[in-house]
N, C-alpha and C positions, 0 to 999 in steps of 0.2 A: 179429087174424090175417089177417083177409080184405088192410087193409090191407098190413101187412108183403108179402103173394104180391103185393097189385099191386106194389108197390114192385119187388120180385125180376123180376118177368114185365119191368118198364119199362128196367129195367138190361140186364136181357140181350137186348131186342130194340135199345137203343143198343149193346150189345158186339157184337152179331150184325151190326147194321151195319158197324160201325166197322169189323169185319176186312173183311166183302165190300167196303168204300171200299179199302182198305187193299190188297186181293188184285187186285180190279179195274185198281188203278192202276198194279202191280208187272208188270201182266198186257198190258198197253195196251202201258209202258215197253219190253218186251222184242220185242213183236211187229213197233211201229211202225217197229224199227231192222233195217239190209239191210246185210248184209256185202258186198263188190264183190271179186272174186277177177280179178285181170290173169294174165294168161296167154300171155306171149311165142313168138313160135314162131322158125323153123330160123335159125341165124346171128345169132340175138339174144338179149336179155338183159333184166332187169327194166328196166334202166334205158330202153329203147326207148320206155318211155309218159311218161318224162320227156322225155326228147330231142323227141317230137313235140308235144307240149302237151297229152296229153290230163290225164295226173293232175293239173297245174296249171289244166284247165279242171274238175273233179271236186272240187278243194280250194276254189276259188273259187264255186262253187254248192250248196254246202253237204254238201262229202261229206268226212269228215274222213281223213287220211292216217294209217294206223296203223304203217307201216315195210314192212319187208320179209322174208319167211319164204326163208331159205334153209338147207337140209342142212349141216351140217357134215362128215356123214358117208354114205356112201351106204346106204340101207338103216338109218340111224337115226334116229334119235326125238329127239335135238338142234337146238333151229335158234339162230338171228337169231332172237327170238321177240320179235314187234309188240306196241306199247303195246296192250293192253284198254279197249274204248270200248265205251259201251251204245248210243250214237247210230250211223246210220249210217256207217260209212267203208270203204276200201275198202285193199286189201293187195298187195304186189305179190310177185312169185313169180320166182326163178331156177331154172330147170331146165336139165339136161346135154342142149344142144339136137342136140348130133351122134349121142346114144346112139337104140335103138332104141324105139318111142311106150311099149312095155310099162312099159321102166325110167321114162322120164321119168313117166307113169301113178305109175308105186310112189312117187317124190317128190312129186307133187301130192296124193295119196290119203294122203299123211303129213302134208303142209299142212291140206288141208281136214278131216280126222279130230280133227288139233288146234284148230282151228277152232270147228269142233262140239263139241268139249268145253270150251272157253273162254265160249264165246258160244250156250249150246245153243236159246237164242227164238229166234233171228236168223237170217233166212232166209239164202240165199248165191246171189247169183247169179255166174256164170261169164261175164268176156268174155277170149276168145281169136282172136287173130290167127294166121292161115297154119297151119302144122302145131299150132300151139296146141291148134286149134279140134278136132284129130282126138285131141289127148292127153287133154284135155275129155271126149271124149263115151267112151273107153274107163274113164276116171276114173269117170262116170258108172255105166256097166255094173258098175264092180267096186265100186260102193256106193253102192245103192239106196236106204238108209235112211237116207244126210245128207238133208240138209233144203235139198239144192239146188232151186231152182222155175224157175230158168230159165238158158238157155245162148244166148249173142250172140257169133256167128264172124263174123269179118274177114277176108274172102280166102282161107278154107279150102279145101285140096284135099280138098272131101269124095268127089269121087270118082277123084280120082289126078290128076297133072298129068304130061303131056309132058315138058315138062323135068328132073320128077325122073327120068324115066328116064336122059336124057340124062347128068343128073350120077350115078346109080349107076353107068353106064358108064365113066365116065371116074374116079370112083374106084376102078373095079377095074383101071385101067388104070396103067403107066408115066408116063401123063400127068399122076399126082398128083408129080413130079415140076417141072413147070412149072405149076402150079395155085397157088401162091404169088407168080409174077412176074407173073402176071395177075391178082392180086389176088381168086381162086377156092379158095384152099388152106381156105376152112370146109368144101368137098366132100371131103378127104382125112378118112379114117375114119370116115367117112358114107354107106358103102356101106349097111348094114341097113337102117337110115332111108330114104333114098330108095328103096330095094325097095319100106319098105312105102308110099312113098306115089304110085307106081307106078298110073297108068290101072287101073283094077280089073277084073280077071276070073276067071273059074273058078280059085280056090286060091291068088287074092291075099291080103296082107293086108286090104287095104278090102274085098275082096267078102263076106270071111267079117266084117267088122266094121259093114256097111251093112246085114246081112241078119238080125244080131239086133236082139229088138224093145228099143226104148229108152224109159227112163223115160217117163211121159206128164206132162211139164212144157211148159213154154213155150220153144219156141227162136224164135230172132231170126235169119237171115243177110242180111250186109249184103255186099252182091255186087259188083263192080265192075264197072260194065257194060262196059267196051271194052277190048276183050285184043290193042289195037297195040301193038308195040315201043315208040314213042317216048310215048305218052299213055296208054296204057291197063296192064290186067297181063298182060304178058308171059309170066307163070309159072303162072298159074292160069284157066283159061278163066270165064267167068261161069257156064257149066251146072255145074260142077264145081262152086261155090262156095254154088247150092243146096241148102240139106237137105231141099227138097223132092223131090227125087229119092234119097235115101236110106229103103230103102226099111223098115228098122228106126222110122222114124220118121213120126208120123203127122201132122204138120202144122208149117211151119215159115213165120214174116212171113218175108216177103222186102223188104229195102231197098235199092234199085238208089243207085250212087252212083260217079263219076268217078273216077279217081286211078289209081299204077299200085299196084304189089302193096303197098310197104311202106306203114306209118299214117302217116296225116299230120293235121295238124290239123281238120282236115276230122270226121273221124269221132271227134271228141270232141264237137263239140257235136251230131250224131245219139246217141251216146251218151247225152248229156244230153236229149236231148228224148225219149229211150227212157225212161230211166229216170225221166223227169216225169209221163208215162202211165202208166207202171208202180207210182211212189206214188200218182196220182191213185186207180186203177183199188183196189189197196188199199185203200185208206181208204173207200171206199165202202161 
């Protein structure tokens, strides 16, 4: 008898293993892998991080392409829906860039929700360009409980730009009449939009959206340092493009870097050295 129990005890402390081997390694599989969410901003499109090189510099250094999540319907739960990968890769996103941040928000919050039900280990990080970067952080607020850890904006007006004034002006004006021979007609019916991203003050959009407190994850702003006409961004000043002046937010890296407002290749490979600290800093 005595023997038969050891026998029993020796079995089930191999079975006991086996699962925690078993659970352990299902458990490593899920974590070690990072969803990448692109996020285009105003006058643009998924395809904008192909055109500059960045998802080709992403594909090339080990981040797998999984397609592209687009609405079929506004407001619904249909999409383009991307291959399913357990390793890392990253996804790209079309949004109605002329609509107002709330609606573009309600199609990102559709993306990422699916996401999360697809891929529920895998963390998500967010990188968004220009108004992108401001649909991001409302996406944020309206859902706390994804499993987003960190946000990387590219020339966001996070605190309103000059110019969008300029162009809600001129959308409310007869002059969206000739805004197409000057090759300016993506400002016509982009009156909302550019209100909200309007220099922020008392009972602006951004004031009331910089002044709630926001997730306590990791954000990143890569800033353009020189806001000339012909070399630097023109549309977005570099204070504005800090989230450390946002005062919802408690801490944000700051990456000073050259170029004018739109992506270039440039900020694929900080991209990639972001994200190589980023699995380093993990895996630790």
């Amino acid at each position: 008898m005595n023997r038969v129990n050891k026998m029993s005890k020796i079995k089930y402390k191999q079975l006991l293993l086996a699962l925690l081997l078993v659970s352990s390694n299902l458990f490593s599989t899920n974590v070690s892998a990072e969803i990448l969410v692109l996020v285009h901003g105003f006058d643009s499109n998924s395809q904008t991080w192909l055109k500059h090189g960045i998802a080709q510099q992403l594909e090339l250094n080990g981040w797998q392409n999984a397609g592209l999540l687009t609405l079929i319907r506004p407001g619904g739960d249909h999409f383009n829906k991307p291959v399913k990968l357990n390793k890392d890769f990253f996804v790209l996103v079309d949004l109605p860039y002329k609509a107002p941040i709330q609606i573009q928000a309600n199609y990102l919050d559709n993306y990422l929700n699916y996401l999360a039900k697809e891929s529920p280990q895998q963390a998500i990080t967010l990188i968004a360009h220009s108004a992108g970067g401001i649909v991001a952080r409302l996406t944020l607020l309206n859902n706390p409980n994804l499993p987003i850890w960190r946000l990387i904006t590219i020339a966001t007006p996070h605190m309103g730009s000059a110019m969008a004034e300029v162009g809600e002006i001129i959308a409310k004006s007869p002059m969206t009449l000739v805004t197409p021979i000057i090759g300016a007609d993506s400002i016509n019916h982009a009156g909302k939009l550019l209100s909200q991203l309007k220099r922020e003050d008392p009972g602006s959009f951004l004031f009331w959206l910089n002044n709630l407190q926001h997730p306590d994850i990791e954000y990143i702003s890569i800033v353009r340092l020189d806001s000339s006409w012909f070399d630097g961004d023109f549309f977005v000043s570099p204070y504005s493009q800090n989230m450390n002046f946002v005062r919802g937010i408690r801490q944000s890296q700051i990456i000073l870097t050259p170029g004018k407002h739109w992506l270039n290749f440039r900020d694929g490979l900080l991209l990639l050295q972001i994200l190589s600290k980023g699995n380093q800093a993990s895996s630790k």
